[in-house]
N, C-alpha and C positions, 0 to 999 in steps of 0.2 A: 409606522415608518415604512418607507417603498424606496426603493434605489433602481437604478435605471441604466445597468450596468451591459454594452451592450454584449450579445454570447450567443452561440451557436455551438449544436451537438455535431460533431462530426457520427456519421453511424455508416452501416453496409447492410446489405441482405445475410453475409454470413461471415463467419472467421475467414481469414486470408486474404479478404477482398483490397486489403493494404491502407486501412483507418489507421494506423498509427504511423505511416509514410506521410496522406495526407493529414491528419493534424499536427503533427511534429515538424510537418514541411512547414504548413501554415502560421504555424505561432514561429517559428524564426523568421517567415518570411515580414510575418507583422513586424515582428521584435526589429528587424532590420530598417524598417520605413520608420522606427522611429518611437513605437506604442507600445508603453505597457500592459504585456499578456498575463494575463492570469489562466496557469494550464490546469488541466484537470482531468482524471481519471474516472470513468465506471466501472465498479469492481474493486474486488479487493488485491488487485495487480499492484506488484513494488515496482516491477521492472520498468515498463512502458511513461510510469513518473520519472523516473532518472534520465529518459532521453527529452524528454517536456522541459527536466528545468537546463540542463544543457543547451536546451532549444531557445528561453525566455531571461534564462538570469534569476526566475525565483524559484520557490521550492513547488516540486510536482506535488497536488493534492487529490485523496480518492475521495468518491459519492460512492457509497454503499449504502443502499437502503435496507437491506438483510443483515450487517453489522451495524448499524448505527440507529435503523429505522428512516421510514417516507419525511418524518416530521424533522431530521436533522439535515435535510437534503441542503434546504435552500438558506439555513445560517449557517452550513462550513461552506459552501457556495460563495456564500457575501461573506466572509470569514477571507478567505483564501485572495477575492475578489477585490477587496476593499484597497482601493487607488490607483486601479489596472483603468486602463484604457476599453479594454475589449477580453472578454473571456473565451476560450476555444475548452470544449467537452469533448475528451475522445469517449469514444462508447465500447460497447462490450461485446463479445461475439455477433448475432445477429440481431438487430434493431429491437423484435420483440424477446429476444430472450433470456429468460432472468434466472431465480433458483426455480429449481428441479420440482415440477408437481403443484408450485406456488402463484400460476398464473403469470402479474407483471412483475413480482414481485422481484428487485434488485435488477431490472429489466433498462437499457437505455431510451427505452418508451418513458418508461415510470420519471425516467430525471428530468425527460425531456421536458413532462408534461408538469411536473413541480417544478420547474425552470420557467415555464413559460417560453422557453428556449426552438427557435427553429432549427429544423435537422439537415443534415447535408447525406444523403447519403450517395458512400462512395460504390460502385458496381463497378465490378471485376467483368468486363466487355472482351475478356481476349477469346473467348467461344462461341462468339452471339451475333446476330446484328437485329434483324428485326424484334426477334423473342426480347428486349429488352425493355420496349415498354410495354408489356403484359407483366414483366417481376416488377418494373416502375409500380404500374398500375394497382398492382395488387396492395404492396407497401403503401401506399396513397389510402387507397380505401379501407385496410384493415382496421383502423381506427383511428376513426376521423379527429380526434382530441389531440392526436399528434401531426402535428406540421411538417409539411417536408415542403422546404423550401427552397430545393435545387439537389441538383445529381451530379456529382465529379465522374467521370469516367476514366476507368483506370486499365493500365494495359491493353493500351489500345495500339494496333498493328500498325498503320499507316493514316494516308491523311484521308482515303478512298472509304476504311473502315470508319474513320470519324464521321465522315460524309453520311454514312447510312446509319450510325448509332442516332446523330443527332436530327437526320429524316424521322426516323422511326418516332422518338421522343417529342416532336413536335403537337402530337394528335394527344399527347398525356395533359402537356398543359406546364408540364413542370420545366423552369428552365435548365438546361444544360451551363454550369456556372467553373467544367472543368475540365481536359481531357488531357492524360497524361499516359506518353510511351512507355513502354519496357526501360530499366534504366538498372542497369547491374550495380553502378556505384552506390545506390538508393539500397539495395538488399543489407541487411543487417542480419549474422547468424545466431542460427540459436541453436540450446543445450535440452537438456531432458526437462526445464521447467521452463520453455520461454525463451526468450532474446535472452542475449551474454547482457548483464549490466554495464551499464556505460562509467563505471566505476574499473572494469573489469580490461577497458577497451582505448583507454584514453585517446591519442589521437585518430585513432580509426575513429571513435566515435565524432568527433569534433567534424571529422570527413563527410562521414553519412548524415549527420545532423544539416550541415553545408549541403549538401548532395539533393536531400528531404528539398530544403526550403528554395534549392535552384529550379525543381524540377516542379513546386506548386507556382514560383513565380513565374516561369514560365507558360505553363499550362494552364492556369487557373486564373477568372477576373476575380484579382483582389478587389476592386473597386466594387462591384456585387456581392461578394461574402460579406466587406465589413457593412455596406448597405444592408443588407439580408437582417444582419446582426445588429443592427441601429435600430432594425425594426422590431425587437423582441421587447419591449414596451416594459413597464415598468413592473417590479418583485416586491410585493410585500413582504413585511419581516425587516428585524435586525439580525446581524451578521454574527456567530457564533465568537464568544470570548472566554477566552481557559478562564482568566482570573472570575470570571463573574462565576462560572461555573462550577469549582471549587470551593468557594467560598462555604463558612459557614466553618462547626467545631469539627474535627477528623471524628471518624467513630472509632468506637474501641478494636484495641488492640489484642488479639490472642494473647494466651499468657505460653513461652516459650516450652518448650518440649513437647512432650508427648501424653496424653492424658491429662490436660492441667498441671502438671506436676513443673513447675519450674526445676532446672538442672542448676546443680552451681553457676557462677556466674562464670565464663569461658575466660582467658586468658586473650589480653587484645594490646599488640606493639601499641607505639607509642603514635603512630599514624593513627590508628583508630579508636583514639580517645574519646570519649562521648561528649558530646557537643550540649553548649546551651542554648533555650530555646533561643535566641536571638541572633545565633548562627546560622547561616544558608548552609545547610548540609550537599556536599557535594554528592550529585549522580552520575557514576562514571558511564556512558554507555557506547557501546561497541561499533566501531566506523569500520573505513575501510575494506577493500575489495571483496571482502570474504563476509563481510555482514552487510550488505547492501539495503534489507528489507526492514522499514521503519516508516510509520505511518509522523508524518510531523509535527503534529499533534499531541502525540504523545510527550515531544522532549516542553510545548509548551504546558501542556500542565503541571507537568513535575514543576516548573520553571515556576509558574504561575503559584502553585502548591507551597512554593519555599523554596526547592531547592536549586543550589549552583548547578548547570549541565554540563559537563564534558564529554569529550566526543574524544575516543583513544581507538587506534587502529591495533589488534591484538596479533598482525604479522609484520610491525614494525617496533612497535615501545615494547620495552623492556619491564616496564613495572605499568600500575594504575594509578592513574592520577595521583599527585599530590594530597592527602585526606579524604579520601574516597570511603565516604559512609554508605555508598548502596553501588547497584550493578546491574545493567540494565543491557542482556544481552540477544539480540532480536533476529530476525532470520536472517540467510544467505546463501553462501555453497563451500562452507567449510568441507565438504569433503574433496574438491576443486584443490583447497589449501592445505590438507591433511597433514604433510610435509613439516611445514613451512608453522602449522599451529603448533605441531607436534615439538619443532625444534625449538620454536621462544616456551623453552624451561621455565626462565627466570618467572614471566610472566602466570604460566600456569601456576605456579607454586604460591602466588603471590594471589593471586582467585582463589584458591583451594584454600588457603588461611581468611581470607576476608569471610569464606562462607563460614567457617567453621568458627568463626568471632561469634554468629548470631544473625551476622548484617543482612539486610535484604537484601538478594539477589533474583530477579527477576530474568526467566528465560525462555523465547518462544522458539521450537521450531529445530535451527541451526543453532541457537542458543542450549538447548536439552543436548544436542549431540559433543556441542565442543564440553558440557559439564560432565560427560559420562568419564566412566576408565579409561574406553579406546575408541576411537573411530575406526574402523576399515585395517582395523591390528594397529596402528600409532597410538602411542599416549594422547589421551588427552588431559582436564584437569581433574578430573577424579574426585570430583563432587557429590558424584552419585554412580553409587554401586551398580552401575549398568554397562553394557558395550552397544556401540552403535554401528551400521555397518549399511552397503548403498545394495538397493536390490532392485531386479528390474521393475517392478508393480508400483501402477503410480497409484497414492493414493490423493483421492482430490473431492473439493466437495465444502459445502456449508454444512455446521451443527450446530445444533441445540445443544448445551450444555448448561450443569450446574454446579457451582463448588463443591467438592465434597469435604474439604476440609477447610478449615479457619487458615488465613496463611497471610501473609504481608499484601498481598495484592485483596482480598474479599475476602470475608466470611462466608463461613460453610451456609449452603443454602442460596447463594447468589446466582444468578438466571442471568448468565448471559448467550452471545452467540458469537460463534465465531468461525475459521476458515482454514482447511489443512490443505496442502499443497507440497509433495514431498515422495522421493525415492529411496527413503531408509528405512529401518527396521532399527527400533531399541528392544534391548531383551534387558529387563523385565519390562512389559508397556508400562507399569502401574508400580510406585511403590507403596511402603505400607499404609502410605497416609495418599491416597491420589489428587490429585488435583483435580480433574474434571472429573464428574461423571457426562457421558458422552448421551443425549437424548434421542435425538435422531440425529441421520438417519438410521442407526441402527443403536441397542444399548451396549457398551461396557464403559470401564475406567481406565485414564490413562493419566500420566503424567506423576510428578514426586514433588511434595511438600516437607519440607527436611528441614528442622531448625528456622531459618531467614529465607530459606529456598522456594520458588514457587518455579515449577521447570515443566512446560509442555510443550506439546507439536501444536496446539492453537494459539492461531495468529488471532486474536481479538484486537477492537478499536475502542480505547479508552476512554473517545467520547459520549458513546454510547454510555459508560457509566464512570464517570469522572471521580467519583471515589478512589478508584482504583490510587489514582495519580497521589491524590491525599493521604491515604492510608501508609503509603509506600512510603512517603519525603516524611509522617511522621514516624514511623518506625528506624528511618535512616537518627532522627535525633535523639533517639531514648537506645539506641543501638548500644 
């Protein structure tokens, strides 16, 4: 099977050079002529997805080939792809740069070239004018297996400096397909992890997204990118599907407590009655401005798995969902909301019983910090015997990891990989039962496996191992 979907990498020489101004500008400027965009991210970034589907009207999706693997590139691809008119790739820091010491590896090289995808790469011109096509050049030749099929030029001074960037670029061979001014309306701020989410920012974002896409429509031949992109010729493979991938018996389930040893059976209202298999067990899982970070794929497996998905904002509702058998709580910038989590009581109280039933609860990241005692001194829900607090040290980075204990999400002994991104500190890192053991880059254990609880700072991608999804929706029905 081969599909013929047309697409292009947006990339740069380095961070900043303004890839996410042009491809954010570009996919609404498409989305406004008329064509379904399919956006997409490199890396394992939430935030740069929430301005893509603002930009296009679907869900922003990531290619990580270090969370997911090379071999799952090009069916979440055609997965995310399937009935778009034209796909737009933003890419990831600089063109070739991926994980740390691993070569191309999670590299926007590496997607480009399982893509089959030609590259656009944007150059940051406001310091340059001849030097530019010797960085052109070099990009060009460092590996020939990636295509670069035009250069946007960005921040660029006048029309005199355009004059001589696109002089220079002549002798490279590569067309000039874009040149775009300084444009303060276009700048979008950002916090100690990135751009403010556009969750975060509502009509201001809607502004800048506007803003993006005037300033590639104006500066950029659309009529040569989607040409450019027509010419990315045909992708072998079918398109990635939760349901197919799920499929099959769940594997066994831990038996509850602690050493084998099942505890009484816990006391459960009348909301969290246990269900029969012929019920879709409901997954409540955490929205709103303060949980922004969710890979989308995720709520389809669960979905695909059996379960109903709900989507509850935990600094507006009052309670979780109507029958909520599980809980599925994913990054963001809870400490941003500390406040504001700290004062929806009702709700805390109402998580801190659901955990303590047995039910799975499932927490990455911002997810571990709203479950601890306290955040930054505020209550939080007090899940877990920890406190959590914001500190300058970022820490950042891909791991190796392996279960270390049996837990609603994997059995102990499970090899996955995953992504921390984050300026807090939990004290204790590790409770008695950890969740990860951490591989590289460096060894310890971090994380707390409690009863239904699986609570850490890694961000994992569930397609990488779809079990995950199963194991969960069946422990919500025997809950």
């Amino acid at each position: 099977m081969t599909s013929c979907v047309p697409r292009l990498v947006i990339a740069a020489p380095s961070s900043g050079s303004g890839k996410t101004t042009v491809a954010t500008g570009l996919m609404a400027a498409l989305a406004a002529r008329g064509l379904a965009v399919s956006p997409h991210k490199v890396g394992p970034d939430y935030i740069d997805p929430g301005y893509h589907a603002l930009a296009t009207g679907r869900v922003g999706r990531n290619l990580d080939a270090y969370l997911c693997g090379p071999e799952l590139l090009a069916p979440l691809f055609l997965h995310g792809a399937r009935g778009c008119d034209i796909a737009v790739v933003e890419g990831v820091m600089g063109l070739y740069d991926g994980a740390a010491g691993q070569g191309e590896l999670a590299s926007t090289a590496q997607v480009a070239k399982v893509l089959r995808a030609p590259v656009v790469l944007v150059v940051d011109a406001s310091s340059q004018s001849r030097s530019v096509a010797a960085l052109v050049h070099g990009f060009l030749s460092w590996d020939p297996e990636v295509r670069i099929g035009g250069v946007i030029l960005n921040k660029v001074a006048s029309d005199r400096h355009e004059a001589l960037l696109r002089e220079a670029l002549e002798s490279v061979g590569v067309p000039v397909l874009g040149a775009l001014r300084r444009a303060a309306p276009v700048e979008t701020p950002s916090r100690h992890l990135g751009l403010v989410p556009v969750a975060e920012r509502g009509a201001a974002a809607v502004a800048a997204v506007a803003a993006m896409a005037a300033q590639v429509s104006d500066g950029c031949d659309l009529e040569a990118l989607v040409s450019l992109a027509r010419g990315a010729g045909a992708l072998p493979g079918a398109g990635w599907d939760a349901g197919a991938v799920v499929g099959g018996p769940p594997p066994p389930l831990p038996v509850p407590g602690l050493g084998g040893c099942a505890p009484e059976p816990p006391f459960r209202p009348e909301r969290s009655r246990p269900r029969t298999p012929a019920q879709r067990p409901v997954v409540a899982v955490a929205g709103g401005p303060a949980f922004t970070f969710s890979y989308a794929e995720h709520s389809e497996l669960l979905a695909a798995a059996g379960a109903e998905v709900v989507t509850f904002d935990p600094l507006r509702d009052e309670q979780l969902p109507p029958e909520t058998a599980g809980l599925v709580v994913g990054g963001g910038f809870p400490e941003v909301y500390a406040a504001e989590l700290s004062a929806n009581e009702g709700l805390r109280k109402e998580i801190a019983a659901l955990a303590e039933s047995g039910a799975p609860v499932a927490a990455e990241c911002a997810g571990l910090l709203y479950l601890c005692r306290e955040l930054d001194g505020r209550p939080m829900c007090a899940v877990l015997d920890a406190t959590a607090r914001m500190t300058e040290r970022l820490t950042l980075g891909y791991r190796d990891a392996v279960a270390v204990s049996d837990s609603v999400l994997t059995g102990a002994g499970t090899r996955m990989r995953g992504h921390e991104f984050h300026r807090t500190v939990v004290e204790p890192a590790a409770g008695a039962d950890p969740a990860w053991g951490i591989l590289a880059p460096e060894k310890r254990v971090e994380g707390f496996v409690e009863r239904g609880v699986h609570a850490s700072y890694l961000h994992t991608h569930w397609a990488s191992e779809p079990g995950v999804a199963r194991r969960f929706v069946e422990r919500c029905r025997t809950s």
